[in-house]
C-alpha positions as CSV (number, residue, x, y, z in Angstrom):
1,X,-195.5,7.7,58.9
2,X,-195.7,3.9,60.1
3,X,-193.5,3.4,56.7
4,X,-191.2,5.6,57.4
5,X,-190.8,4.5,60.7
6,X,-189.9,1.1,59.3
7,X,-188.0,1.7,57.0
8,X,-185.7,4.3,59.0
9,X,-185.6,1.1,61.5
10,X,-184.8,-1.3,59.0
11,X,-181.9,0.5,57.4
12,X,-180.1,1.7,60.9
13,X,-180.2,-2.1,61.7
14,X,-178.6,-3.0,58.3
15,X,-175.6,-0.6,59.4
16,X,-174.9,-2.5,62.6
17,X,-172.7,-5.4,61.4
18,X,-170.7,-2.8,59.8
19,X,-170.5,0.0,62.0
20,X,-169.2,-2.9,64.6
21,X,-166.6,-4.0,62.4
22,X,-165.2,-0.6,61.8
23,X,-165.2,0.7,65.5
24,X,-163.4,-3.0,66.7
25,X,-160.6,-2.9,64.0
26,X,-159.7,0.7,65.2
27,X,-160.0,-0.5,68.7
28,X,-157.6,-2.9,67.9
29,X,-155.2,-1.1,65.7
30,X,-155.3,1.9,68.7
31,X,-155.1,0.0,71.6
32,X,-153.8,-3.8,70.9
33,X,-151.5,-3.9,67.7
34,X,-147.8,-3.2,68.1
35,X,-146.2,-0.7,66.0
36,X,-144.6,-3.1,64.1
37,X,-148.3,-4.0,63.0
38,X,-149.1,-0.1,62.5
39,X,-146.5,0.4,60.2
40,X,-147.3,-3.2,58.1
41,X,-151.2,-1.8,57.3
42,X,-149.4,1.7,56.6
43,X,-147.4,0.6,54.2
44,X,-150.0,-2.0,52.5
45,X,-152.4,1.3,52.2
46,X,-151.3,2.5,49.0
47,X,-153.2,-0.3,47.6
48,X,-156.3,0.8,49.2
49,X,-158.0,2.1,46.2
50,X,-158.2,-1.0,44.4
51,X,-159.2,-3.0,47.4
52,X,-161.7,-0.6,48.4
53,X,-163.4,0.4,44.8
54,X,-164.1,-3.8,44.4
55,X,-165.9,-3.8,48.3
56,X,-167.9,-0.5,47.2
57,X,-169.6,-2.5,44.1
58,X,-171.2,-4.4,47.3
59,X,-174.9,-3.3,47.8
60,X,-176.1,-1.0,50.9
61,X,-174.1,1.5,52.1
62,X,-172.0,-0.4,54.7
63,X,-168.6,-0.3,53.6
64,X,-168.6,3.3,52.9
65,X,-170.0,3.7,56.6
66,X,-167.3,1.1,57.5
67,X,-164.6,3.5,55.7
68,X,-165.7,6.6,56.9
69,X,-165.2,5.5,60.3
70,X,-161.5,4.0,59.3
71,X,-160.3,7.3,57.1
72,X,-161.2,9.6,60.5
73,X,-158.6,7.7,62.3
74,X,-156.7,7.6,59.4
75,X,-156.2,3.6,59.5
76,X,-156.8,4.3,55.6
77,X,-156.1,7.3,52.6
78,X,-158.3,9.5,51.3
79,X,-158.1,7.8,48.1
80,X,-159.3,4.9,49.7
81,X,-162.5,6.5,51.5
82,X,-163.1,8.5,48.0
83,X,-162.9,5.0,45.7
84,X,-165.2,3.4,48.2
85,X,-167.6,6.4,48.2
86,X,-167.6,6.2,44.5
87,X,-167.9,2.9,43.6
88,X,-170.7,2.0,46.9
89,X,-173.4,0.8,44.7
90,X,-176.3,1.3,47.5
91,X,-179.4,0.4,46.4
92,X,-178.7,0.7,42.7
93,X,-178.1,-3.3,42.4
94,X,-181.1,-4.8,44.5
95,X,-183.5,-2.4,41.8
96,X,-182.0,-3.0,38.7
97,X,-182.0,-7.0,39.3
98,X,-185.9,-7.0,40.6
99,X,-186.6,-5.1,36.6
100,X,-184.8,-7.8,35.3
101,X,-182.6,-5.7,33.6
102,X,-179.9,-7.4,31.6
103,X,-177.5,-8.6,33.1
104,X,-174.8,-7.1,30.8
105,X,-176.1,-3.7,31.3
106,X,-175.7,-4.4,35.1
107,X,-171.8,-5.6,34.6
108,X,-171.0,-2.3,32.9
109,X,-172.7,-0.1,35.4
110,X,-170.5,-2.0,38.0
111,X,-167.7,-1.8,35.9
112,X,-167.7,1.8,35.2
113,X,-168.2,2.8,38.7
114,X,-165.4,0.3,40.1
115,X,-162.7,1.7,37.3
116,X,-164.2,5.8,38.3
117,X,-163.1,4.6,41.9
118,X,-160.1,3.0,41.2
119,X,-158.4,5.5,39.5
120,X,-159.5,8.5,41.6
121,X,-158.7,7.1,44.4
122,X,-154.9,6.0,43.1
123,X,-154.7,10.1,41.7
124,X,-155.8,11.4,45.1
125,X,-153.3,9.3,46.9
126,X,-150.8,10.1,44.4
127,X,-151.5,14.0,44.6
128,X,-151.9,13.6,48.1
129,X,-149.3,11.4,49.6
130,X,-146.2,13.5,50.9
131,X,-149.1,15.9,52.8
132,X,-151.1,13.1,54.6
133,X,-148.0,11.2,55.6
134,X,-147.4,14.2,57.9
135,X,-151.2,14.3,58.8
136,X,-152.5,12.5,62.5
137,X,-156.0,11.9,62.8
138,X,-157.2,14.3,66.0
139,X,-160.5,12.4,66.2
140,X,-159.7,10.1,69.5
141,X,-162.7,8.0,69.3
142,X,-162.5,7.2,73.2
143,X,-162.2,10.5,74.6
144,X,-165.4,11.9,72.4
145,X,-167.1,8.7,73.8
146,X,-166.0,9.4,77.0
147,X,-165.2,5.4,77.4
148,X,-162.3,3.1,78.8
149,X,-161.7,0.9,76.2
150,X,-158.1,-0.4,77.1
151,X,-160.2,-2.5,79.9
152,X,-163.0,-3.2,78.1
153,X,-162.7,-3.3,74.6
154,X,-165.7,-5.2,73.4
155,X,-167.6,-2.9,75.7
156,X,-166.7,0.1,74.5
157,X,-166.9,-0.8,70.5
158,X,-170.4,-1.8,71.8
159,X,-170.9,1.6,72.9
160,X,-169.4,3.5,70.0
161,X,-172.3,1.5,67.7
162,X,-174.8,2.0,69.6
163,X,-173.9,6.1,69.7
164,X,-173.1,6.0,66.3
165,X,-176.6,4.1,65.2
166,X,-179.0,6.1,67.1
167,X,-177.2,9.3,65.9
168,X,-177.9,7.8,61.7
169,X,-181.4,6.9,62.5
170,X,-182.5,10.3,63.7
171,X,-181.0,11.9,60.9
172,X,-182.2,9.4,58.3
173,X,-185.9,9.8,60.0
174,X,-185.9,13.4,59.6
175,X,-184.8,13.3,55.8
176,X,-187.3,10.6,55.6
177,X,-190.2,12.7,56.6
178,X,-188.7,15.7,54.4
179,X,-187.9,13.6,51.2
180,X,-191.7,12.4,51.5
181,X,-193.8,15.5,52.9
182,X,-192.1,17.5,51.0
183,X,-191.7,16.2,47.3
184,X,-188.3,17.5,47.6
185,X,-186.8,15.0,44.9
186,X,-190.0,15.6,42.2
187,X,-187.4,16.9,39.7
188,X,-188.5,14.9,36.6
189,X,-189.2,18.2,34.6
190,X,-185.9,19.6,35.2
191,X,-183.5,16.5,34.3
192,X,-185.7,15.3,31.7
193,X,-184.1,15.6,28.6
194,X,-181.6,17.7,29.6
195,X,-178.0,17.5,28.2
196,X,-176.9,19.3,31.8
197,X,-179.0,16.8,34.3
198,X,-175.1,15.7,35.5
199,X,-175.4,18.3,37.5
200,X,-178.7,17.8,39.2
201,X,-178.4,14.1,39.5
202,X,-175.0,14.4,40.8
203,X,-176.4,16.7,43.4
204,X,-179.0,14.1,44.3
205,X,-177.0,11.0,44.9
206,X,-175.3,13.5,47.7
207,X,-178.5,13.3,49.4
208,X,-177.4,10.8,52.4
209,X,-180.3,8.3,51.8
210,X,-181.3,5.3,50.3
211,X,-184.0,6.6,48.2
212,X,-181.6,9.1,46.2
213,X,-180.0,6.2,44.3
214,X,-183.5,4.8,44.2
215,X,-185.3,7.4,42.3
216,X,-181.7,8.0,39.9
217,X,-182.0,4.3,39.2
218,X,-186.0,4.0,39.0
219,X,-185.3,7.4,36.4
220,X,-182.8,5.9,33.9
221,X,-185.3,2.9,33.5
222,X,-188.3,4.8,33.1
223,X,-186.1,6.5,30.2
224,X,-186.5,9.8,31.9
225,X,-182.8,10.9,32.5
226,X,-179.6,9.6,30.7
227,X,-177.5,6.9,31.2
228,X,-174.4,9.3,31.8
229,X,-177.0,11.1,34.2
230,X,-177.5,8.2,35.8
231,X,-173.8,7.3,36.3
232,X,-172.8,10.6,37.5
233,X,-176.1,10.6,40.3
234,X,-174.7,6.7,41.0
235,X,-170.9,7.9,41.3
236,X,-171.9,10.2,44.2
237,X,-174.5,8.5,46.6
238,X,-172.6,6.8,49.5
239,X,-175.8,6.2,51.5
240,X,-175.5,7.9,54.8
241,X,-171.5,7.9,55.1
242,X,-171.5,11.3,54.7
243,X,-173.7,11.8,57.6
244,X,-171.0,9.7,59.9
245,X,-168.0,11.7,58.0
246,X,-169.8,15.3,59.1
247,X,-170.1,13.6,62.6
248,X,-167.1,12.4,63.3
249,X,-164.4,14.2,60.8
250,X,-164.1,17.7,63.4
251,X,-162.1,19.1,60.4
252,X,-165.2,20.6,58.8
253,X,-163.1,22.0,56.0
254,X,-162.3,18.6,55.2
255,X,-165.1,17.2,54.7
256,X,-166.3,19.8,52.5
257,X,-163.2,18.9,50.6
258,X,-164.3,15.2,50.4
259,X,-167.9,16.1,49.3
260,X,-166.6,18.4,46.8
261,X,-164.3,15.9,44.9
262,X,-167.0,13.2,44.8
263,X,-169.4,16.0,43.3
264,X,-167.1,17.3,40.8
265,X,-165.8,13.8,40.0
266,X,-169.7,12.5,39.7
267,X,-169.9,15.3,37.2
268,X,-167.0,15.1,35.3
269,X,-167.5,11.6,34.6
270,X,-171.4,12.1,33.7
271,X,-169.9,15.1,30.9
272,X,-167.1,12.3,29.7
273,X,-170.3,10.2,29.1
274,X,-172.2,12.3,27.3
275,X,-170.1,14.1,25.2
276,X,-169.0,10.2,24.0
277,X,-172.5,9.3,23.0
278,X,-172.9,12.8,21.2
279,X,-169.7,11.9,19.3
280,X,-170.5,8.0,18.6
């Protein structure tokens, strides 16, 4: 339990910096920027995939936290949020650099990932433009916060943090205690081997918390699940920013929506993999 504790401590205050950043450029952009501004970062958007795919390859979760909070208020696209959430490497870099994996191997994990993110996110967009152009975010981050932040900004993104923070680490102790008490993620005889583990590893990196891209990466080394198995469980682990997209998103249909296309894209990529090694 004392681990647990720690570790649920440590990660929450990881997330700070981040979560900061997020809630003070939307401050800004809401209450500060002119419309002039508004319509310059609208219009540089469609570019967001590529921008946001190459910060995901970043370790930790932050960025997708930080997008999460920026796609609720629309300040970015969906393609955006979804390249990020694809491309977020987590923990995946920080354990495959302390087994001394080659470094070549480590370039075309990032790789892979950064392209998967890329392009989604640019089809998405694509697919998606003409309906979110009429789309307004109806999350008002003030008025669920029940602050005044047009007289005291740095106050009120203080606040938002703080709320948003205690909110992750609750959640992330809970799963904590389940993930370990439980034995929940013990699934080595059922990917093992197994030319349809996409499916289950997929399903794992879903699981909002560091140690699902732990075990998926600690797996492929040990040799016990695929490297297309491991991409595919890689592609969909964003760390806890589903947990602030469930939070703050109200639009619970939505967000189903997102977590579906990160599943099915984790997936189809993993079958893309597999099927090439079968063939080569």
């Amino acid at each position: 339990m004392k681990d647990i504790v720690i570790d649920t401590l440590i990660d929450g205050l990881k997330l700070i910096p981040f979560l900061f950043i997020a809630f003070l450029i939307i401050e800004l952009i809401e209450h500060k920027l002119s419309n002039r501004n508004k319509d310059l970062i609208t219009k540089t958007g469609k570019f967001g995939p590529m921008f946001g795919s190459v910060l995901g390859m970043f370790p930790q979760c932050g960025f997708s936290v930080l997008a999460t909070n920026l796609y609720v208020t629309r300040i970015v696209s969906l393609g955006t949020l979804i390249s990020i959430y694809l491309s977020t490497s987590d923990e995946m870099l920080p354990i495959l650099l302390s087994e001394n994996v080659e470094i070549g191997l480590i370039i075309k994990i990032l790789l892979i990932k950064l392209f998967i993110g890329m392009v989604s996110g640019f089809i998405i967009d694509f697919i998606l433009r003409k309906k979110e152009s009429k789309v307004e975010a109806d999350y008002d981050i003030c008025h669920e916060e029940n602050c005044h932040c047009k007289d005291h900004l740095l106050l009120s993104v203080i606040k938002h943090t703080i709320h948003i923070t205690l909110f992750l680490m609750i959640i992330s102790f809970l799963l904590n205690c389940l993930l370990e008490y439980t034995g929940i993620l013990d699934t080595n005889n059922i990917i093992a081997n197994n030319p349809f583990s996409v499916f289950v590893t997929s399903l794992i990196g879903l699981i909002p918390n560091c140690g699902a891209s732990v075990m998926i990466t600690t797996l492929y080394l040990k040799d016990i699940i695929s490297f297309a198995s491991m991409i595919s469980g890689l592609l969909t682990g964003s760390g806890v920013a589903l947990l602030v997209l469930f939070r703050s998103n109200k639009k619970l249909s939505e967000n189903i929506l997102i977590l579906s296309l990160v599943y099915f894209i984790g997936v189809g990529a993993g079958l893309i993999l597999e099927l090439k090694d079968y063939i080569w």
